[in-house]
Each structure stands twice: as structure tokens, then as C-alpha cells.
DSSP file (Angstrom, degrees, kcal/mol; ACC not computed):
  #  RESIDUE AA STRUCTURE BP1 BP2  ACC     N-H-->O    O-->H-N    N-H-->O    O-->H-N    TCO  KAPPA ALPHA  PHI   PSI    X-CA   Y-CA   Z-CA
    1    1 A X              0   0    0      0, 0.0     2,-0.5     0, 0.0    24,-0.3   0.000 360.0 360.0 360.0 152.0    2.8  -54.8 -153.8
    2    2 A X  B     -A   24   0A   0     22,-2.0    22,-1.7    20,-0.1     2,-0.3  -0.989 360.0-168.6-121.6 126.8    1.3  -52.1 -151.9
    3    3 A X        -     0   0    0     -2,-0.5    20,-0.1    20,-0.2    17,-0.1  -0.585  19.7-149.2-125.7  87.2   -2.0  -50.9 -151.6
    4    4 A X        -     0   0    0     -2,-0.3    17,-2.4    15,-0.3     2,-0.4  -0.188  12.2-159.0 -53.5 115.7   -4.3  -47.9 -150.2
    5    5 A X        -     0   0    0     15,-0.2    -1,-0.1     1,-0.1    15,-0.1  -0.063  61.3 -86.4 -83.7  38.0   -7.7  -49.1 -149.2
    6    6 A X        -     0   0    0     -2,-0.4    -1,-0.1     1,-0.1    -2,-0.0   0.936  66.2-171.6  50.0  59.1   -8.9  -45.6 -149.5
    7    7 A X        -     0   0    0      1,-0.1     4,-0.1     2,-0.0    -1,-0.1  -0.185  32.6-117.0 -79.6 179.4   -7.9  -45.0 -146.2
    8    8 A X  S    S+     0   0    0      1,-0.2    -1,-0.1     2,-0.1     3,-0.1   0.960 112.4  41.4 -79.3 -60.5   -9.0  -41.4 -144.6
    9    9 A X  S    S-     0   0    0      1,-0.0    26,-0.2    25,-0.0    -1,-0.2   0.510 103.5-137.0 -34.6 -19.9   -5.2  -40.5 -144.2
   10   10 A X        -     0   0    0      1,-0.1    25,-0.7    24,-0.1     2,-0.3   0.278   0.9-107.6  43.9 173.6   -3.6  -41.6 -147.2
   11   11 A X  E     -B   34   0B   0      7,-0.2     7,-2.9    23,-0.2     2,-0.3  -0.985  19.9-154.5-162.5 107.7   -1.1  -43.1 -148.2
   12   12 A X  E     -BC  33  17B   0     21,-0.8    21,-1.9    -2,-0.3     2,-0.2  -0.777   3.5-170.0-105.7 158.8    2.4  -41.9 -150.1
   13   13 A X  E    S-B   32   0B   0      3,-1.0     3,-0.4    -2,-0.3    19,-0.2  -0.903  79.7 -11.8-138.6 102.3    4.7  -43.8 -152.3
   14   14 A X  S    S-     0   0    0     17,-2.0    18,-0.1    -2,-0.2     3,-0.1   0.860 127.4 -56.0  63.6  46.9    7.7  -42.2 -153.2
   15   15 A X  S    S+     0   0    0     16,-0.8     2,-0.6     1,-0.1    -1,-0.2   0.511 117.2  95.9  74.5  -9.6    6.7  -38.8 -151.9
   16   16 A X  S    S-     0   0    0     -3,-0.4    -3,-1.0     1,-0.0    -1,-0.1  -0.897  83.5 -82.2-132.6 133.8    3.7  -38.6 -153.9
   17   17 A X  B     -C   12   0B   0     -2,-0.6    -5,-0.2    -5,-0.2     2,-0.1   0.067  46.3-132.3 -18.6 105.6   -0.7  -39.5 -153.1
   18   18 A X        -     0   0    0     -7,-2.9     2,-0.2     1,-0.1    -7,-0.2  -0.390  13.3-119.1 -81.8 140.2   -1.0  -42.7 -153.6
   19   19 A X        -     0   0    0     -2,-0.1     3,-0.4     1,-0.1   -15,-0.3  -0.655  38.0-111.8-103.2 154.2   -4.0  -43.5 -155.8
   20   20 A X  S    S+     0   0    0      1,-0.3   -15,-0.2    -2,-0.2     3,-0.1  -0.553  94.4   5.4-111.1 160.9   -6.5  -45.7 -153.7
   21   21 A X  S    S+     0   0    0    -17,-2.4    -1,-0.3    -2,-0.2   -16,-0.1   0.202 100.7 119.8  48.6   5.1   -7.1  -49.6 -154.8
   22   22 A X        -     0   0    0     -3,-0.4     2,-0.8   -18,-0.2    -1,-0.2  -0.142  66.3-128.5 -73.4 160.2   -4.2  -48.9 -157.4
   23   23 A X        -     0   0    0     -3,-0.1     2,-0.4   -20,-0.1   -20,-0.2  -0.936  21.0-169.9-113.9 135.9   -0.9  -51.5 -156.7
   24   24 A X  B     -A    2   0A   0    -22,-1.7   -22,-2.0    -2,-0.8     2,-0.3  -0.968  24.0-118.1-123.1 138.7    2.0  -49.8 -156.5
   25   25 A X        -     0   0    0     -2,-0.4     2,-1.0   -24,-0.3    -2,-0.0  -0.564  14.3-130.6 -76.7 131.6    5.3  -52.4 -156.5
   26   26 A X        +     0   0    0     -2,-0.3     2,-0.2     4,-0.1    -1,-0.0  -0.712  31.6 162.5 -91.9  97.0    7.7  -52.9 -154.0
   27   27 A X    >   -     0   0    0     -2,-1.0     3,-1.2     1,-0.1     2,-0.9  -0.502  53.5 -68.7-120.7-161.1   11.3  -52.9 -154.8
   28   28 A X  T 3  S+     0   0    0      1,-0.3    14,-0.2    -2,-0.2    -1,-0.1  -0.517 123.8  18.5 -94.5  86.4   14.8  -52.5 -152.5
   29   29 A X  T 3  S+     0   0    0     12,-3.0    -1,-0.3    -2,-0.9    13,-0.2   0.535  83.1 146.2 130.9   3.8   14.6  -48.8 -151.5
   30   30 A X    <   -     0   0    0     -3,-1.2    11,-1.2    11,-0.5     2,-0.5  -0.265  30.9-160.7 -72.5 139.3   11.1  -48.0 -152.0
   31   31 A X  E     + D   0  40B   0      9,-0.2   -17,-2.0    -3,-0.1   -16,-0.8  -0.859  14.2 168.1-157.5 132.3    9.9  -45.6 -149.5
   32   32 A X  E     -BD  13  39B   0      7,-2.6     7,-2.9    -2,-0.5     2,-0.3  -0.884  29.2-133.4-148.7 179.6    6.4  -44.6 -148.2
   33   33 A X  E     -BD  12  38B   0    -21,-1.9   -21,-0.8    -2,-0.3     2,-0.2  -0.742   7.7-167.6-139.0 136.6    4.6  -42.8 -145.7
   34   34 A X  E >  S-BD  11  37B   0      3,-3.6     2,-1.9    -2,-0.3     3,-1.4  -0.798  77.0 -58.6-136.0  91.9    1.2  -44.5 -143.8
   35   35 A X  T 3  S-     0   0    0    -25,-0.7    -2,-0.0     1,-0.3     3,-0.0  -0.397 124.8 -12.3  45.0 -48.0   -0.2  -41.1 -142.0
   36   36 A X  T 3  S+     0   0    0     -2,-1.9     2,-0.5     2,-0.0    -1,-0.3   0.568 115.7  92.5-135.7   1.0    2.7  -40.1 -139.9
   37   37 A X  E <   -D   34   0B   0     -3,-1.4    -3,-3.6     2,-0.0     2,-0.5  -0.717  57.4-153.5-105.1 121.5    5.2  -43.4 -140.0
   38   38 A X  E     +D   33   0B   0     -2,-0.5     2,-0.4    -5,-0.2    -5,-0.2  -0.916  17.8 172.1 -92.5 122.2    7.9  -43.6 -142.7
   39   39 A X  E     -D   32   0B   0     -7,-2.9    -7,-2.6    -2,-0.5     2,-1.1  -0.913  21.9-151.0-147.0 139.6    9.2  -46.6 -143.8
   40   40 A X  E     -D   31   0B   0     -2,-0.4     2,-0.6    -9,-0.2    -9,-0.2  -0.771  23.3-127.0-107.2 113.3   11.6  -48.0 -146.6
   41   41 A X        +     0   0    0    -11,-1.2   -12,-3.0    -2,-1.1   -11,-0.5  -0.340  32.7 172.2 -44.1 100.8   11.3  -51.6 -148.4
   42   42 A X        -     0   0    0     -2,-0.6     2,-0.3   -14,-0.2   -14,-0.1  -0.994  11.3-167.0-128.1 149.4   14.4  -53.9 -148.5
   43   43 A X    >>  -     0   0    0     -2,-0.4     4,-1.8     0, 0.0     3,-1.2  -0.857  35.8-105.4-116.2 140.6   14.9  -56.9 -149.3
   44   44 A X  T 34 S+     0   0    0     -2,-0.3     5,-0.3     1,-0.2    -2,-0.0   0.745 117.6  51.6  -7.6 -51.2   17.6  -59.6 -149.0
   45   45 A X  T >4 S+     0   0    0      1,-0.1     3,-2.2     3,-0.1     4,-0.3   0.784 103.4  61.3 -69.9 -42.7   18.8  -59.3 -152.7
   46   46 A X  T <4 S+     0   0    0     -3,-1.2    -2,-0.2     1,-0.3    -1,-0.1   0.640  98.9  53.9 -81.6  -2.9   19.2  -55.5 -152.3
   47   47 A X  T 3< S-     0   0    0     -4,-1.8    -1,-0.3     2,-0.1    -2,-0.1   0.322 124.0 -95.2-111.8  35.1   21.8  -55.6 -149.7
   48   48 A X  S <  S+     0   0    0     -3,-2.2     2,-0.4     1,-0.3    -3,-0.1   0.804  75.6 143.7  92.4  25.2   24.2  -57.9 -151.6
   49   49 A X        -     0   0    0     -4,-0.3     2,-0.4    -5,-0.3    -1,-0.3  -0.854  47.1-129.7-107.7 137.3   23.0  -61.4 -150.1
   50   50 A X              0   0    0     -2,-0.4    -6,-0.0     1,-0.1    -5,-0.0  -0.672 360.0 360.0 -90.5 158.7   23.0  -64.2 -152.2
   51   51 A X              0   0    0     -2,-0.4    -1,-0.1    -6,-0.1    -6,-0.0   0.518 360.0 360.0 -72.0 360.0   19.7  -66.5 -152.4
């Protein structure tokens, strides 16, 4: 999960204002912006790895 603590910057999730104490979900490719840093979620699962 991800969450903006109603930071002064904000916080996008998938290109769009991220609404502040709301939980937004993280899944394999997700990608969001923390004031000038971009960064995309993966996981294990999503690149074909078994558990």
C-alpha cells in the first residue's frame, strides 16, 4: 500500500494527485512520483519467478 501523509509536495500514483491518507495498492508495474523522484513497483512474482 501506499500512502500520502498530506505531504506539502504530493504525491502521484499513476500520473494522477494522489488523495492524502487514502491507500492506494501496490501491484507489479505500478508507478509514482514522490516530488521529483520516479519510481516503479516490482515484485518477484511480476518478473516470472516462482515462490
Amino acid at each position: 500500500m501506499l500512502k500520502d501523509l498530506d505531504s506539502r509536495n504530493g504525491t502521484f500514483f499513476q500520473g494522477e494527485a494522489m488523495i492524502p491518507y487514502k491507500e492506494y495498492p501496490l501491484t507489479d508495474g505500478t508507478e509514482f512520483t514522490i516530488i521529483k523522484g520516479s519510481y516503479t513497483f516490482r515484485t518477484a512474482l511480476g518478473h516470472g519467478y516462482a515462490a
